[in-house]
N, C-alpha and C positions, 0 to 999 in steps of 0.2 A: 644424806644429812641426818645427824641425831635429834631426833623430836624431844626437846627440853619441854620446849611450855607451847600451849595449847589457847588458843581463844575462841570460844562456844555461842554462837548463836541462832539458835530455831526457834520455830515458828513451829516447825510439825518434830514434839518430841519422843516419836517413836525409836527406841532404839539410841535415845543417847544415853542411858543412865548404865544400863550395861557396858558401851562405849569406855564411856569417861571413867564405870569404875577399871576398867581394862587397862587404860592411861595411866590414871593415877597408882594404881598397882606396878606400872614400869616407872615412876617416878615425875613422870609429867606433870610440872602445874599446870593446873587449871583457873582459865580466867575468861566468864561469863558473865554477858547481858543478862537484865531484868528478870523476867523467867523463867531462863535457863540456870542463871544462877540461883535463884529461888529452887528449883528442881533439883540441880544436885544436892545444893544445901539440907533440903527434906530428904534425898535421901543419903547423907551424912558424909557428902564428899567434900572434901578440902576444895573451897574454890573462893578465888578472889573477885571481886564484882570490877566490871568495867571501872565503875567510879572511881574505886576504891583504888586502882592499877592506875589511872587519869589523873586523877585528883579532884578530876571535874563531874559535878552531879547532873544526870539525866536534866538536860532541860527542855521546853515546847513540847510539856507534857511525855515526854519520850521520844522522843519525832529524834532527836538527835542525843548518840549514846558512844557511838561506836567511829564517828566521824572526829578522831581525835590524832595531830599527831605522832601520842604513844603511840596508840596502835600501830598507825599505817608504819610508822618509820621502823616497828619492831618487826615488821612483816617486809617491809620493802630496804631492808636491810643486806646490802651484798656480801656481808659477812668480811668484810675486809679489817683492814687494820683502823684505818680511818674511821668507818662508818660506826666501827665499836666502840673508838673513842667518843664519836661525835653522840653515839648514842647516853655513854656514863655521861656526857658531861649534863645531860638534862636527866640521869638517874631511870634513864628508857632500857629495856631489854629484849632481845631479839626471841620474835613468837615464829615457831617455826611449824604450826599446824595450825590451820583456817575451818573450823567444821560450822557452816553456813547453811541454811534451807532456807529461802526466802516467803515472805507472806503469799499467803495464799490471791494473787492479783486477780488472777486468770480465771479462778472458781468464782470469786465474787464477781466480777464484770460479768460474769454469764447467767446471773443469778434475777431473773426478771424482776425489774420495779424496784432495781436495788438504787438508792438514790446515790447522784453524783458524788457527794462528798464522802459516803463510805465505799468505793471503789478505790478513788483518788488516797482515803486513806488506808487502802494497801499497797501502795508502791513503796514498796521498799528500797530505801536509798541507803542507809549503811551497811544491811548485810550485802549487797551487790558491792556495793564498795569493798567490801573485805572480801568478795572471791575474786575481784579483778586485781586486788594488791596482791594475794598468794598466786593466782594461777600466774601473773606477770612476771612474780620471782619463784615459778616454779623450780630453777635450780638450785636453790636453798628452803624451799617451801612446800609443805605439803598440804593441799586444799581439798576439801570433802563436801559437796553440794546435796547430795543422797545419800541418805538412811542406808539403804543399798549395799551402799560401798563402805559402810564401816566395819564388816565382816570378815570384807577382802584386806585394808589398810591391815588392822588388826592382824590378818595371816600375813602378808609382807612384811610386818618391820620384824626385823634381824634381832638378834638376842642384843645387840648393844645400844637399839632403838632407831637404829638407820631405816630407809628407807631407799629403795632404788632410783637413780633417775627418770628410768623409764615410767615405774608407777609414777613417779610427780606429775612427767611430762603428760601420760595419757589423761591422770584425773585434772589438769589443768585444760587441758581442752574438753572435758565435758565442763566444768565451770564455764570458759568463755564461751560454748554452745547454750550454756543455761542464762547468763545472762541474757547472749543475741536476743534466744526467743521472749524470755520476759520483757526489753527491751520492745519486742517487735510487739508483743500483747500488749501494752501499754501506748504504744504511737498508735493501733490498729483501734483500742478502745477511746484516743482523743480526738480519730478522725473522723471518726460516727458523726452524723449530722444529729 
């Protein structure tokens, strides 16, 4: 599948600004959360802010950003005939790359005398939603959870912007591996006495 447009959100932004200028140099827009779009922005890349792609402004202080229709249906989009209608008809467009790293949960719960409410508020609930919507439609989507792996994506895509199935398929299963475990870090840190 050709990677048109792109939606950006980390937490840890090692490695995306080279990334995204990489992207946007094959033409890819770019459309980024809170800090990440702040990030490319400083450093002078073309990027749309979640809002601004939504219509809808960060609300609950930021707690929810990325938990929006747009998004998911541009990402959970089967690429059919249907699905692209249904999408124009609400002016949505299909995001065919997920580049996700989730808050830091796991360092902070480990973090002695760290009190409960700044643990709890690192569980990240949209960016895991955004690697479970791409890794799901791995076969029109491609999803990036490590810094890692944006070296390798970058040497895969093909001069016309595709991408193989097989890369989809393998990085969607380290996605749904990345979730499990965060998932299991957070049951493991609620069942503490």
């Amino acid at each position: 599948m050709t990677i048109k447009r792109a939606i950006i959100s980390v937490y840890n932004k090692e490695g995306i600004i080279p990334f995204a200028q990489a992207l946007a140099e094959r033409g890819v827009e770019l459309i980024a959360s809170g800090g990440t779009a702040q990030a490319l922005t400083e450093a002078g890349l073309p990027v749309l802010e979640v809002s601004e792609y939504t219509g809808q402004a960060e609300i609950l202080g930021g707690w929810v950003k990325t938990l929006h229709p747009a998004i998911h249906a541009g990402i959970l989009s089967r690429r059919t005939e249907a699905d692209r209608r249904e999408l124009e008809r609400f002016g949505w467009q299909e995001i065919d790359l997920v580049v996700v790293n989730l808050h830091p949960f796991e360092r902070t719960a480990a973090m002695p005398g760290k009190a409960s409410e700044d643990v709890i508020g690192q569980i990240d609930i949209g960016g895991a939603e955004l690697l479970r919507s791409g890794a799901k439609n791995y076969a029109h989507v491609t999803v990036i959870c490590y810094p890692a792996d944006y070296d390798k994506v970058l040497g895969e895509l093909e001069e016309d912007g595709t991408i193989s199935q097989e890369a989809r398929h393998r990085l969607a299963i380290k996605a749904f591996n990345r979730t499990s475990a965060y998932d299991a870090a957070i049951r493991d840190y609620l069942m503490k006495p």
